[in-house]
C-alpha positions as CSV (number, residue, x, y, z in Angstrom):
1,X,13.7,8.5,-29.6
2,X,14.0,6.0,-26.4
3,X,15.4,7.5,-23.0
4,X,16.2,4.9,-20.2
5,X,17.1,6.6,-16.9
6,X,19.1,3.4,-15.2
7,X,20.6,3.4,-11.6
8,X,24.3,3.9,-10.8
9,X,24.7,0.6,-9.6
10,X,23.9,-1.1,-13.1
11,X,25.7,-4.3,-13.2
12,X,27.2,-6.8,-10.3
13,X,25.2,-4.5,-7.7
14,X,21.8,-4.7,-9.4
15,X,22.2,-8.5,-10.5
16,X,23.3,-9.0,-6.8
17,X,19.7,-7.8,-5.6
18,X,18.0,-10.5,-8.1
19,X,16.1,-13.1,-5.7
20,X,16.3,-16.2,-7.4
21,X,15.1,-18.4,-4.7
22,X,11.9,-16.1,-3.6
23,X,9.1,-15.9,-5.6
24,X,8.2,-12.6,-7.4
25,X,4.7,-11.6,-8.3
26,X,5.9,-10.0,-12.3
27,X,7.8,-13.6,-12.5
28,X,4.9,-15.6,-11.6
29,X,2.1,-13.2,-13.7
30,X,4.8,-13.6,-16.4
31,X,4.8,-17.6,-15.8
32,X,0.4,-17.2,-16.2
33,X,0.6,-15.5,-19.1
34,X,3.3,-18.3,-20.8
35,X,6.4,-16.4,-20.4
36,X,9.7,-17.6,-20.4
37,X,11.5,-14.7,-17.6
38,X,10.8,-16.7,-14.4
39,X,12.5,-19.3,-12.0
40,X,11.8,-22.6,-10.4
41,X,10.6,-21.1,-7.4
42,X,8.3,-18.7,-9.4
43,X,6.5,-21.9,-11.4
44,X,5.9,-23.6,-7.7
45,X,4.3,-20.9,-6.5
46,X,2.9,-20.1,-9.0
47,X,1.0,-23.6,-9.3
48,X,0.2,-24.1,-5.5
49,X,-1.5,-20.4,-5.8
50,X,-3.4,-22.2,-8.8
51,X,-4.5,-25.2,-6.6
52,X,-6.6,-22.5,-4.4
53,X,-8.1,-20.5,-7.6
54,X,-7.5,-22.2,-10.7
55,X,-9.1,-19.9,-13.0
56,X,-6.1,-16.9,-12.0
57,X,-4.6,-17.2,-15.2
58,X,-7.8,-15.8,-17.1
59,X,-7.5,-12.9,-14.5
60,X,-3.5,-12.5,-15.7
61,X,-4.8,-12.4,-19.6
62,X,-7.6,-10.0,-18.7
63,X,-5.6,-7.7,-17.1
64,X,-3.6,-7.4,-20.4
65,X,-6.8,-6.8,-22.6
66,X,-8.2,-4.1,-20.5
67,X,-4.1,-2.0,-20.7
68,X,-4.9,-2.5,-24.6
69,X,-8.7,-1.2,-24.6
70,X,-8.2,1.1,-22.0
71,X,-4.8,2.8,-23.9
72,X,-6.3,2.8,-27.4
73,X,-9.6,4.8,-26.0
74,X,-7.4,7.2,-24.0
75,X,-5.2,7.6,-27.2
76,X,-7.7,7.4,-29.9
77,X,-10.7,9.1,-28.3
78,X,-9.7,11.1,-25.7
79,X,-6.5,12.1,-27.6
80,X,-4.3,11.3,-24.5
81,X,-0.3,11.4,-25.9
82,X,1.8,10.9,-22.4
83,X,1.5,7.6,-20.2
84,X,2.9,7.3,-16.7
85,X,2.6,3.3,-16.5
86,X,3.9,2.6,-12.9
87,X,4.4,-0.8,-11.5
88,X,5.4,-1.7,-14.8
89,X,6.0,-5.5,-14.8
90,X,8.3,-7.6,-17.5
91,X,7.8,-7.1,-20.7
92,X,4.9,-8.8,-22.8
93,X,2.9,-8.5,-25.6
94,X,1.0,-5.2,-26.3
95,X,2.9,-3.2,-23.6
96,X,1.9,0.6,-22.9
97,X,4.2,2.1,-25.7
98,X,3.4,-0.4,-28.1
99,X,-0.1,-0.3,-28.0
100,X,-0.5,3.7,-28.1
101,X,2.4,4.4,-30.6
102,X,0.0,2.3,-33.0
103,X,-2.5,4.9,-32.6
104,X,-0.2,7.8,-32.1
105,X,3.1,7.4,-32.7
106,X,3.9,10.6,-31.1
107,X,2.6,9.5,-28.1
108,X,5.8,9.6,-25.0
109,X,5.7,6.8,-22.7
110,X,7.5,6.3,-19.1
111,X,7.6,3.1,-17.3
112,X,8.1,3.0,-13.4
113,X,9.2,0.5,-11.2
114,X,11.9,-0.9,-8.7
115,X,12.2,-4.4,-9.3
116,X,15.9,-5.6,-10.7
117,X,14.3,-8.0,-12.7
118,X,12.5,-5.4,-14.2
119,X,15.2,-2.8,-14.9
120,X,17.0,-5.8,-16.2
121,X,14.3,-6.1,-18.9
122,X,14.1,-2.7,-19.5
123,X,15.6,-2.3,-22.5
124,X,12.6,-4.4,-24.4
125,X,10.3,-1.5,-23.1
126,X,12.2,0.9,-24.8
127,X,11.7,0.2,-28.8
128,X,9.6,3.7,-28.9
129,X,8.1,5.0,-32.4
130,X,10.8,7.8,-34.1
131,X,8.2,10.1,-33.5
132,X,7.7,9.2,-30.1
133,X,9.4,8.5,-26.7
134,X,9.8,6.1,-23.9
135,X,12.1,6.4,-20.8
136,X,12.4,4.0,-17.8
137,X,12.8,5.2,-14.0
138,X,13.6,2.9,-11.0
139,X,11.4,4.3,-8.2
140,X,8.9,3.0,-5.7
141,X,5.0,3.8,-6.0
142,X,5.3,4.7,-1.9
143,X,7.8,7.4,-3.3
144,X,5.3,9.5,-5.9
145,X,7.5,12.9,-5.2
146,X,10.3,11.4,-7.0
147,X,8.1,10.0,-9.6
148,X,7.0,12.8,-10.7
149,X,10.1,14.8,-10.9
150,X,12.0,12.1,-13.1
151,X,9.1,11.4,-15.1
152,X,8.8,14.9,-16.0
153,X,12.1,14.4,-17.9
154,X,9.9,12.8,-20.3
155,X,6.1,13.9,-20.4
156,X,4.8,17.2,-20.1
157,X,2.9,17.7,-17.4
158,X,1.2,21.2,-18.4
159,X,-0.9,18.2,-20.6
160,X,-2.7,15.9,-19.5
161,X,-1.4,12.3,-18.3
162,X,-2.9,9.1,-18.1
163,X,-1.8,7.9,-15.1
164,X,-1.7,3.7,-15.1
165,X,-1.4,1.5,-11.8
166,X,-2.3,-2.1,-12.9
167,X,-1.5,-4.8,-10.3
168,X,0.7,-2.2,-8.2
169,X,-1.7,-0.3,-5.2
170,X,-2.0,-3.9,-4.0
171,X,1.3,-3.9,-2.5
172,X,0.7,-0.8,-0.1
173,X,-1.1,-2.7,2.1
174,X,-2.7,0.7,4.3
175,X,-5.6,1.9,2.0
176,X,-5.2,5.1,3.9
177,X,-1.8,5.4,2.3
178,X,-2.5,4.4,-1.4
179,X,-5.2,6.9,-1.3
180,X,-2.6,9.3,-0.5
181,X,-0.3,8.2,-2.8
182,X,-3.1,8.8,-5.7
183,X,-3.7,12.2,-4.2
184,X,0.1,13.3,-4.3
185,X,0.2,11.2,-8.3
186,X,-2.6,13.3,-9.5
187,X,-2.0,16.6,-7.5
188,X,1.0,16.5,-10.2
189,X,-1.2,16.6,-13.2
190,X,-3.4,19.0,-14.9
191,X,-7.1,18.7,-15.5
192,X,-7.9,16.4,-18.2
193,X,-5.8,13.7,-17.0
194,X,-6.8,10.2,-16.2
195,X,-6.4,7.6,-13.9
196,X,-6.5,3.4,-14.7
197,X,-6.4,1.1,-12.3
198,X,-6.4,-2.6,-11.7
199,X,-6.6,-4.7,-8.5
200,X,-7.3,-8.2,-7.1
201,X,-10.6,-8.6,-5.4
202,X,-12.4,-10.3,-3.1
203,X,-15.7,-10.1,-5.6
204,X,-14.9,-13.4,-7.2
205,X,-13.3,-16.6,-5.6
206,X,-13.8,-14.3,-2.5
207,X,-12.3,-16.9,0.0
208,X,-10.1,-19.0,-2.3
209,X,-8.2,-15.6,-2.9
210,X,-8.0,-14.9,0.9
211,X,-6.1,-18.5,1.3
212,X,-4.0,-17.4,-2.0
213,X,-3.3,-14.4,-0.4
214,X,-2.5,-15.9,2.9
215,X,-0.2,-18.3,0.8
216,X,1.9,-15.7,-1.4
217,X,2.3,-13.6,2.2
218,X,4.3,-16.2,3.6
219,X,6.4,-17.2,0.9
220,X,8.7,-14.3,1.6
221,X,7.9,-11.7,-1.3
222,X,6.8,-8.6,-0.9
223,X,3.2,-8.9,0.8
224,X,0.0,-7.7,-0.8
225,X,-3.6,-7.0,0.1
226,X,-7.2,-7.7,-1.6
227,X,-9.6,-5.1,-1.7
228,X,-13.5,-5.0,-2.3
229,X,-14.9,-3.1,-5.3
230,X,-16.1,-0.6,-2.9
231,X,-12.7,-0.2,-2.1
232,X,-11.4,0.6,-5.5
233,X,-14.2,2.9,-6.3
234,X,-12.9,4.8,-3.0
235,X,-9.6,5.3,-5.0
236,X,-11.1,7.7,-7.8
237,X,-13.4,9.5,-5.2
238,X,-13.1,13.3,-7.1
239,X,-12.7,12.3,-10.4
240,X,-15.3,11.6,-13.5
241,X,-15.8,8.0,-13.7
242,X,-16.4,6.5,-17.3
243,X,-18.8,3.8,-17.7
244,X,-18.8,0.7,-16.8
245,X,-17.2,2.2,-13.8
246,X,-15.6,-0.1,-11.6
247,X,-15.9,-3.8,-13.2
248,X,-14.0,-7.1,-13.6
249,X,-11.5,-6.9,-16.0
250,X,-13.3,-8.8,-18.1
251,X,-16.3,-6.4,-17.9
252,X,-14.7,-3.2,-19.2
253,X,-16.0,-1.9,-22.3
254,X,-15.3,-5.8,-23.7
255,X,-14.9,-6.8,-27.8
256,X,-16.7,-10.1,-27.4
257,X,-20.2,-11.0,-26.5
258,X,-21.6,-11.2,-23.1
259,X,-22.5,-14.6,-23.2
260,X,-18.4,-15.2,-23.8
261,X,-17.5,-13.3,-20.6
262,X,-16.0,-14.8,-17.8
263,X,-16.2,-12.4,-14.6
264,X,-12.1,-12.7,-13.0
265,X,-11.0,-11.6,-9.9
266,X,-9.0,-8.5,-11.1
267,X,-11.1,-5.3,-11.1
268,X,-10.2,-1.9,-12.8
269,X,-11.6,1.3,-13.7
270,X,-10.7,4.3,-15.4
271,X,-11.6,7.8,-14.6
272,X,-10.8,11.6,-15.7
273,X,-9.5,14.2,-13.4
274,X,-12.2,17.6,-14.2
């Protein structure tokens, strides 16, 4: 089956709040990774945020590998069916549903985020396995209350969840405050349940991604942080980390060889509530 959960003000209303003429991070990520759902203004920015740290793209396409690594060993191994992907981004390749309904196709998927141009896509993230399930719900990370209570039209959450924030806990600038949104997101599942994270860093092209940062700020988009590793490791403080722990993207649990890898800026890590 596929469930969408839509707004009331579907159509002129939600077009109306599409901002063509300010850059948007899933519009530029989407131009990195050689998508075809952004704007003008999205490729300009995009580019000058290239002239301070050329190499971002690789950090865009390893992003993506770790969702598929880190979803087929939560699906496969751990024999995780239910996903809770918020700050869901447009539509690519290998997306959430996609890549655990190949392992499972049972497996019931719901995508979160608040973005027009992302409800606008939503449809695309909704091609869910017969067996299976996917639902999309406009909501705000800063609002994990209501999360929760729409999601659980969807998942089950007497079983465990894996809980996904890739490129999301970077747009609540107070650390304080995405702590405590974690808190209140896993306080609403049972043991078992994991946690996957990604984030921008300061670990690699430290001050070329301060000046990036300092760029994309003033552009008028919605304004985002960097955080050190030590930082993100903060974020699973009482939870079982699983190895490599907190790594660049790159470095987590990778399928080529070593000499191949190419540390990026975007860190992750995954983790298992006991």
């Amino acid at each position: 089956m596929s469930d969408v959960s839509l707004p009331h003000d579907e159509g002129p209303a939600r077009i109306g709040r599409l901002r063509t003429t300010v850059s948007h991070s899933a519009r530029i990520w989407n131009y990195w990774l050689g998508g075809k759902d952004n704007y003008p203004v999205d490729q300009e920015v995009g580019d000058q945020i290239l002239s301070f740290v050329p190499g971002l793209p690789r950090s865009a396409v390893a992003d993506r590998q770790f969702l598929t690594r880190a979803v087929e060993l939560l699906v496969g191994e751990a024999g995780i069916g239910q996903f809770l992907d918020i700050g869901t981004g447009l539509p690519t390749a290998d997306n959430t549903h996609e890549v655990a309904q190949r392992v499972d196709p049972t497996c019931r998927i719901v995508y979160v985020d608040n973005d027009p141009i992302v409800l606008t896509h939503a449809h695309a993230l909704l091609t869910s396995s017969p067996e299976g399930a996917t639902a999309y719900v406009e909501a705000d990370v800063h609002d994990p209350d209501t999360i929760l209570e729409r999601a659980a039209e969807t998942l089950d959450f007497s079983r465990p969840v894996a809980l996904t924030l890739l490129g999301v806990l970077n747009f609540i600038i107070d650390t304080e405050q995405a702590r405590d949104v974690l808190h209140r997101l896993l306080d609403g599942v049972p043991s078992g349940s994991y946690l996957v994270i990604s984030h921008p860093t300061t670990e690699v092209d430290g001050e070329a991604m301060k000046e990036a940062v300092r760029y994309w700020n003033s552009q008028g988009s919605a304004p985002m942080t960097l955080r050190t590793r030590e930082e993100l490791v903060g974020f699973f403080d009482g939870l079982d980390m699983l190895e490599p722990g907190v790594v660049s993207c790159s470095r987590w649990r990778p399928v080529i060889p070593e000499s191949e890898i190419v540390d990026v800026t975007q860190f992750c890590g995954v983790a298992i509530k006991p």
